[in-house]
N, C-alpha and C positions, 0 to 999 in steps of 0.2 A: 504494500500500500504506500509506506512511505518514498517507494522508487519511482511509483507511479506520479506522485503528486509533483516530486521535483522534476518527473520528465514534461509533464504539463505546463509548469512554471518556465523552465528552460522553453518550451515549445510557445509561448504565449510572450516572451520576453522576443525571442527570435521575430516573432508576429511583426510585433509593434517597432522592432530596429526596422524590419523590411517596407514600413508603411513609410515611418521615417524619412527613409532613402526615395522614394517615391513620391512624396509629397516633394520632398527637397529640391526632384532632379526638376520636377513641373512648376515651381514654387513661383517662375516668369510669368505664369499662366494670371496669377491671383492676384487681385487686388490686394493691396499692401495691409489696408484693415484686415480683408478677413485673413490674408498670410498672417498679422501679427497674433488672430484669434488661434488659427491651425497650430501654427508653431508651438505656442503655446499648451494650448491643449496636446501637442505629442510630446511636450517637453514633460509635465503631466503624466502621461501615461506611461514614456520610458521609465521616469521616476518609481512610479507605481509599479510598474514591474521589476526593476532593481528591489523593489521593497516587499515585493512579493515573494523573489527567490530568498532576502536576505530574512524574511520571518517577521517582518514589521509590521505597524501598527501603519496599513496601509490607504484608509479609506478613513482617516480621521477629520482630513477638511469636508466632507460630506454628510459626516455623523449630525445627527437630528439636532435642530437650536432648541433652546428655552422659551417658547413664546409668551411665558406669563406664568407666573405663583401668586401664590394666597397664605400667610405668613398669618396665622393667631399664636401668640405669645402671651399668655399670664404668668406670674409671678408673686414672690412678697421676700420682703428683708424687713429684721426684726435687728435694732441695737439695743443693748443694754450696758451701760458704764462704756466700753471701750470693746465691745465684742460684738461681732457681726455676724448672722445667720441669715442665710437667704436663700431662695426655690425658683427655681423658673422649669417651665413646661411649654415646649414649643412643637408646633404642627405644623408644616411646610407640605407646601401640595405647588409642584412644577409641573406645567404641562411642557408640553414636547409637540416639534412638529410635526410628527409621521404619528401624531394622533394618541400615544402612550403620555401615561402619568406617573410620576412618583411621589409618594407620600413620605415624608420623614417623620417621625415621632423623638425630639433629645426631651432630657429632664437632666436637668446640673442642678448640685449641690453647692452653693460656698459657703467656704466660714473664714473670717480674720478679724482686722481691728478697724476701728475707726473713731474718730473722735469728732466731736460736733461741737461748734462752739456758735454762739443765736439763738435763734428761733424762727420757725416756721408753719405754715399751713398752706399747702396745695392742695385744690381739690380739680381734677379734668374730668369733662365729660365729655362725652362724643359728640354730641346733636348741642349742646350750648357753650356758652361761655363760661371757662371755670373762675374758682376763686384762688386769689395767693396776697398771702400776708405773710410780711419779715421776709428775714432773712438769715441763711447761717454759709458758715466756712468749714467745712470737713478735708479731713486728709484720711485714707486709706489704703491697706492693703489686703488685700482679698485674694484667695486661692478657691479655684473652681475645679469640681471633678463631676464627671457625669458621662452617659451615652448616649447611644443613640439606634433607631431602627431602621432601616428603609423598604419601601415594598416598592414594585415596579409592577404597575398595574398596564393591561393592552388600550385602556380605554377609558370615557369617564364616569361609563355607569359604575364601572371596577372600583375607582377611586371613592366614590361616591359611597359606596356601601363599606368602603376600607374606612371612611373619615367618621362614618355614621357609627360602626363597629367600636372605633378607637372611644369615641364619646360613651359607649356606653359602657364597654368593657373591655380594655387595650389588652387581658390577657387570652380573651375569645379568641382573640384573629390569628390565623396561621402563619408559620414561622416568615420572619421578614428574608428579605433578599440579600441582603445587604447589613454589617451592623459596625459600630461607629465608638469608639474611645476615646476619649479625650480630656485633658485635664490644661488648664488656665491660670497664670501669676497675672495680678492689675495691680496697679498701682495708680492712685490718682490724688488729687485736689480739685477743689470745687469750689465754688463763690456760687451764690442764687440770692436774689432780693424779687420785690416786687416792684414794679417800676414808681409806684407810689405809695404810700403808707397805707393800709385799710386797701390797699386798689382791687378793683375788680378784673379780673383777665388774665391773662400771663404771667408768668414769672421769669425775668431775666437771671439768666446763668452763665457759665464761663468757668473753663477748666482744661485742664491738663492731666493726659494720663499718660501711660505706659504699660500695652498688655503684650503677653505670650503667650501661644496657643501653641500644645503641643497633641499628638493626637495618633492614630493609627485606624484604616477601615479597611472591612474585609469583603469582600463579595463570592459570597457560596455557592453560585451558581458557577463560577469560572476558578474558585481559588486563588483571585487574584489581591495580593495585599498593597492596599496605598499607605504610606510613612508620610507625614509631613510637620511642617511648622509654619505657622502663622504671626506675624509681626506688621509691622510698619511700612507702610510701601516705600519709602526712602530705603529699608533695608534691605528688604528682598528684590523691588525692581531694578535698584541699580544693579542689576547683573543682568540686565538686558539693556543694552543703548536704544534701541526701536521701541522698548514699551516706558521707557524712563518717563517722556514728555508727559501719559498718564498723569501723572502724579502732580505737575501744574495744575491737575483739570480741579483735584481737591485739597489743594495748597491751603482756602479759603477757609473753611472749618475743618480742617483737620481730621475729614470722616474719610481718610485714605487709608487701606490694607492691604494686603497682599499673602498670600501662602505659597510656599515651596511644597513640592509634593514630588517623593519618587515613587514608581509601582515596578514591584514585582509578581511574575504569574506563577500559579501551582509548582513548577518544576524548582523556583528559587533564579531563576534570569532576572534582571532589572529592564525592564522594554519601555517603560517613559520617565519622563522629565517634567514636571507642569510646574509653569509661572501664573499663577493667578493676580492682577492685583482687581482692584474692587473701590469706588468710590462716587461721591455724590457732588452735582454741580445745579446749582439754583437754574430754574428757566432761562434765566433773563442773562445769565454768562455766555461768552463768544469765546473762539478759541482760535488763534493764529493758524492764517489758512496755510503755514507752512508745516504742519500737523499729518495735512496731508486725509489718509484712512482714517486717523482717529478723531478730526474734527469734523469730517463725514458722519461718521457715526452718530455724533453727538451733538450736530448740529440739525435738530428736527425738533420745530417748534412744540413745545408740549403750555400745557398751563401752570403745574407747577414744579417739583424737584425731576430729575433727572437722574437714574444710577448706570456709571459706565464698567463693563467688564470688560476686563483683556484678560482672554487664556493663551498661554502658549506653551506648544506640545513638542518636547523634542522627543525625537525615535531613540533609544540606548539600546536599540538592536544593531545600529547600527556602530562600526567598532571604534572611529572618530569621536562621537559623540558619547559614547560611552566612557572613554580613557578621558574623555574633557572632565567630565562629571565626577569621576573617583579621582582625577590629580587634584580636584578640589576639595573636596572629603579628607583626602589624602593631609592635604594641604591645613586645612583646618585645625585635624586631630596631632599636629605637631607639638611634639613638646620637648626644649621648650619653642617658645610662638614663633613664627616665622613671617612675620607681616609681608614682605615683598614678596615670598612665594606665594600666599592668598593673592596678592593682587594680582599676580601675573596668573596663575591657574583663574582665578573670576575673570582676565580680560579674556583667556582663552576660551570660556566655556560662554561667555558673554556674546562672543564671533561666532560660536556655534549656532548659539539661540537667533541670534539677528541672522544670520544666514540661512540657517535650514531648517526652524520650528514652522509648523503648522499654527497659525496665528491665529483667534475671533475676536472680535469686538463686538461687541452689544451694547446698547442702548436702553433703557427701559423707562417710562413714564410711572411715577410712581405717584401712590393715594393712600395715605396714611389716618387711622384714628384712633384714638386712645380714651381710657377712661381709667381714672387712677388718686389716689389719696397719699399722701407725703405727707407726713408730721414728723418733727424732731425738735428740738429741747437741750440744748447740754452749755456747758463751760468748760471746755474740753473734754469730761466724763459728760454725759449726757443718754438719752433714751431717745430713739426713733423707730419710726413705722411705714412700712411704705408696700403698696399693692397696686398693682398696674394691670390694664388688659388691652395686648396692641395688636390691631390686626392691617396689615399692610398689603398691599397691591402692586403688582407691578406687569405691564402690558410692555411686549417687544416692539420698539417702533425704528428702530434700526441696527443691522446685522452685516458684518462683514469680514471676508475671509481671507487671506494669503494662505494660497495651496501650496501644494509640493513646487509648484512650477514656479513659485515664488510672483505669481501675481496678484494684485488686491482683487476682488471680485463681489457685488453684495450677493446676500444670501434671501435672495429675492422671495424665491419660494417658503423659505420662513414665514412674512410677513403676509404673504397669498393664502398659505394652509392656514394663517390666524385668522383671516378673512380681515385685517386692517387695511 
């Protein structure tokens, strides 16, 4: 079986050289647009078959978009003196666009310290306007641990009776597809007042923090395990020069992330690489049309926030890309530190990514609402309370892709299958 498959590969790789040659020798014949569409698209598909013989992750720029999720999040955090306890329980429902859903179900635990020093009262509603009085100054540190579930549902009656199941009894439902580890250090400070004494409406705030996500997930349907870590987009993207500019986009409020991520399959190979970063830009922001793909994306009039995704996937099947990724691992784990070898293993594996990752970008219009109570009380030792329920929105309104063949392209058919 396995002689058969590589003579097939070999036999389909020869195909597509000899189509190659053929287009090439006639290439006079074609108008230069569509020569540059051809070209391209065979540059593409020899690609694709190099990646076919070499065992890769081949048909990744093709793989189904995100056309929209449904995020309910409730939670509660409890202080007492200087000690913090707190729950959140989160539902995430992604549709896809070849018509499939995924359901995720996390529950994180945290506990650490905090100190409050003021006074406060927030009260949010969803359909009016809340209430906030005072104000206080907290500093924290907090450690989170928790999991997670995922089911991959065909469709969305499937999803439908998965969300309706969870609500009633999350241990009824059949084993998930997918399941999720992950543990979190934060660190923060915070300022909140009301904009007026007694004021009715909002509460201004401002803060600074600092988290780490670390984590591991498994997928039982394939055995395949993802490793990652999650941090700051300044950290993680600069090891991509093409996804850097990102991170202008959420310079603004500082709601910029990004996760590194490797996977390895059943057998114990490492076959990907992913840069995710992740961030939010107000309606009403422009983005230097020297951006190019990424102000594309992100430049479609919505009414209000905006979230932009850049994933980018490098192959570690193949053997370049893979030696880039361990002399940086490699690199890291020196001791003792070796800083100019980090840099120079990050430029390399940096050239990799801007050169031969499989790239997306999305867009999404988001609609957020919340209902939620905040009290707290202290002089450094102090008591608070706080319970939130947010349920968030978000619709694909633009999508686009750098293939193998290394051209930008939108991902048209995304936003057709949403019917947008």
């Amino acid at each position: 079986m396995g002689d058969q498959r590589g003579q097939g590969t070999l036999e389909y790789l020869a195909v597509v050289l000899l189509v190659a040659l053929v287009l090439g020798g006639t290439g006079t014949a074609v108008a230069s647009t569509a020569g540059a569409n051809v070209a391209s698209s065979v540059t593409r598909e020899i690609r694709r078959a190099i990646c076919i013989v070499t065992g890769g992750e081949c048909d990744r720029d093709l793989a189904p978009c995100e056309t929209g999720s449904t995020i309910d999040r409730d939670g509660w955090k409890v202080t007492i003196a200087i000690v913090r306890v707190g729950r959140d329980r989160v539902v995430v429902r992604r549709e896809m666009s070849d018509g499939s859903e995924l359901v995720t179900l996390v529950k994180d635990w945290s506990l650490g310290g905090e100190s409050i020093e003021g006074a406060k009262l927030k009260i949010e509603r969803a359909a009016r306007r809340g209430i906030s009085i005072g104000g206080t100054f907290t500093e924290s540190i907090v450690a989170t641990h928790g999991g997670g579930k995922t089911w991959v549902l065909e469709n969305k009656a499937e999803a439908d009776r998965l969300v309706a199941a969870l609500q009633r009894d999350e241990d009824a439902v059949r084993a998930p597809d997918q399941r999720l580890g992950e543990g979190s250090l934060v660190a923060g400070v915070t300022a909140s007042r009301s904009a007026k004494k007694g004021h009715v409406g909002g509460l201004a705030s401002a803060g600074v923090s600092g988290e780490i996500t670390a984590g591991r997930s498994t997928d039982d349907r394939t055995g395949a395990s993802t490793f990652f870590v999650e941090h700051g987009a300044d950290a993680v993207l600069a090891l991509s020069a093409g996804l850097g500019p990102l991170q202008a986009s959420a310079s603004a409020d500082g709601s910029a992330s990004a996760r590194i991520a490797v996977t390895r399959d059943r057998d114990g190979r490492w076959t990907d690489l992913t840069l995710v970063g992740t961030g939010e830009v107000g309606g009403e922001v422009k983005l230097p049309p020297k951006l190019g793909p990424v102000a594309e994306a992100l430049e479609v009039p919505t009414v209000g926030a905006r979230r932009w995704i850049a994933e980018a996937h490098l192959d570690l099947s193949d053997g370049t890309n893979r030696d880039a990724a361990t002399a940086l691992v490699a690199a890291l784990g020196a001791f003792p530190p070796q800083p100019e070898a980090v840099k120079a293993a990050a430029r390399t594996l940096a050239r990799r990514i801007d050169d031969h990752a499989v790239v997306d970008l999305r867009a999404y219009e988001l609609d957020r609402t919340s209902e939620g109570l905040d009290l707290a009380v202290g002089d450094g030792v102090g008591v608070g309370f706080a319970k939130s329920d947010v349920t968030e929105r978000a619709r694909l309104i633009a999508a686009t892709t750098r293939s193998q063949d290394g051209q930008w392209h939108r991902r048209v058919e995304c936003i057709k299958e949403k019917g947008t």
